[in-house]
C-alpha positions, 0 to 999 in steps of 0.5 A: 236160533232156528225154530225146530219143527216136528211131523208126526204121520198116522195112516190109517185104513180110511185116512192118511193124518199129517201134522207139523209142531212148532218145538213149544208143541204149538201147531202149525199144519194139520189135515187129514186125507181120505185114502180109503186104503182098506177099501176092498181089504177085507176080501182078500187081504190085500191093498187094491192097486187104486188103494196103493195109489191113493196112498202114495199120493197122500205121501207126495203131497205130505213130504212137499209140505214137510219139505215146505215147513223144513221139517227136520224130524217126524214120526211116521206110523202105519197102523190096522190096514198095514198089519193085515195087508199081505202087501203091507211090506210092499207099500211101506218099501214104495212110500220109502222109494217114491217120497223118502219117507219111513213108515213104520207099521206098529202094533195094537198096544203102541197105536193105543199108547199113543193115542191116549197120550195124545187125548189126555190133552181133553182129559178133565183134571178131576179124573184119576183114570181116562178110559179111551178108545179109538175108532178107526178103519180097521180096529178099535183100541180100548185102554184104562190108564192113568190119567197124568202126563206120563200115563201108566196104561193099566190094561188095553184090548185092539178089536180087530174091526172098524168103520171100513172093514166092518161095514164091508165084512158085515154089508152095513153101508146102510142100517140092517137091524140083523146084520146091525145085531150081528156086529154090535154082537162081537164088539161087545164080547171084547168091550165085555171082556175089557171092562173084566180083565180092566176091572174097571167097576172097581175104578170107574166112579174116578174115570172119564170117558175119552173117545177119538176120531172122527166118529164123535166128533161127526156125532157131536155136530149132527146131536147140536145140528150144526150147518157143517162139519168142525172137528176143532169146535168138536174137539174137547167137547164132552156130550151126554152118551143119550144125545149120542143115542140120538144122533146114532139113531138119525144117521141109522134113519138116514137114506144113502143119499141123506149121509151123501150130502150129509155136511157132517158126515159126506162122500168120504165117510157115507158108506162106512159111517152106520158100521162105526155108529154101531161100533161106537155106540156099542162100546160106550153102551157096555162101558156104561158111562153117562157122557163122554168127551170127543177128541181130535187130538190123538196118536199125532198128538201122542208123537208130537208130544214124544218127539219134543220131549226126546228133542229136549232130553237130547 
């Protein structure tokens, strides 16, 4: 009998994430590619001709390795960049025509959905909820659910703003206190009103606290001073928010220089990297947790999961 293998695709607005699963869910490829598609999308609204590029190339590079490990079904999903491009359409219709791949751009609440299905894998037993967020490029998601293989998401806000459209929109490629309070302002007023209309006092000594991307799990290496950068040693990994507290600071502190050769935060994440800390740490900062856990698996994870699960129902 031959082996099935499933793809899953998340583009997002910094990086373009591919991963291959065997039909156990074991998995066999997995990398990320800095596309930095929303560079310059915060002007105007649109993806640079450099940016398109780019992205493309992320895709012909994705359907040869898919080609390679004879992938025969997969998800792929656009997410913020895609929905706030006026040219989104366009380069969807471009991935189709040069590489064969359908890209399908989804909403706020899907992208949530998937990605807390994809990071209760690191959810522990004892929680009967899991709040995760995750940080992108361009918007958050922060959702209350049950913690369970078939969660129920009890309430979910997207905040329209990321590493990279917020450090371009609040001019935070390095620390600022004003500009930092400015931005640190209007994420809280959405994680304030998430954690009322979540009502999450009332559930929160049953709750963990889940956080994807690559964020944490850069602040996880910087807080344990590692030599490089690990994501699959991240990966799970629950630290306390004041060991957070501390690395954010480090990076704020950090010269541009500093972050460049940063082996845990390097060229590709250097200048949008102080507006995700910000982001970051004020989430978890009005959520009010002690600690919190890194996870690499994430919407990617969530499809894998799904497209086994619809294989198997087949």
């Amino acid at each position: 009998m031959i082996e099935k293998k499933y793809a899953a695709i998340d583009l997002g607005t910094n990086s373009c994430r591919l991963m291959i699963a065997d039909d156990s869910g074991k998995c066999l490829y997995r990398n990320s590619i800095p596309t930095k598609l929303g560079e310059g999308l915060y002007a105007e609204k649109c993806f640079t001709p450099a940016a398109v590029e780019r992205g493309l190339q992320a895709f012909d590079v994705y359907a040869g390795i898919m080609k390679e490990y004879e992938v025969e079904t997969y998800r792929a999903i656009a997410t913020a960049s895609c929905r706030m491009a006026k040219n989104g359409a366009d380069f969807v219709k471009k991935v189709e025509e040069r590489t064969g791949i359908k890209l399908e751009v989804i909403d706020g609440v899907e992208e949530a959905r998937l990605n807390l299905k994809g990071a209760l894998l690191n959810a522990p037993t004892f929680a009967k909820y899991a709040v995760v967020y995750d940080l992108g490029g361009g918007s958050t998601e922060i959702s209350l659910a049950t913690n369970e293989n078939n969660p129920r998401i009890l309430h979910t806000v997207s905040v329209p703003w990321g590493g990279r459209n917020a450090a371009e929109a609040f001019e935070l490629e390095s620390y600022n206190p004003e500009r930092t309070c400015r931005l640190a302002g209007e994420i809280k007023k959405y994680a304030d009103d998430f954690v009322s209309k979540a009502r999450l006092t009332e559930c929160k000594s049953k709750s963990c606290l889940l956080a994807t991307s690559s964020t944490p799990l850069r602040l996880i290496a910087l807080a344990e001073q590692w030599e490089s950068y690990d994501r699959f040693k991240a990966d799970g990994k629950t630290i306390s928010c004041s060991a957070l507290d501390e690395a954010v600071e480090r990076v704020y502190h950090m010269s541009p220089a500093e972050r460049l050769s940063s082996p845990c935060i390097g060229e590709n994440r250097a200048p949008i990297f102080v507006a995700a800390c910000v982001i970051f740490k004020t989430i978890y900062d009005v959520l009010g947790f002690d600690e919190l856990t890194a996870s690499l698996k994430s919407a990617q994870d969530g499809i894998i999961r799904e497209l086994i699960e619809n294989g198997k129902a087949d």
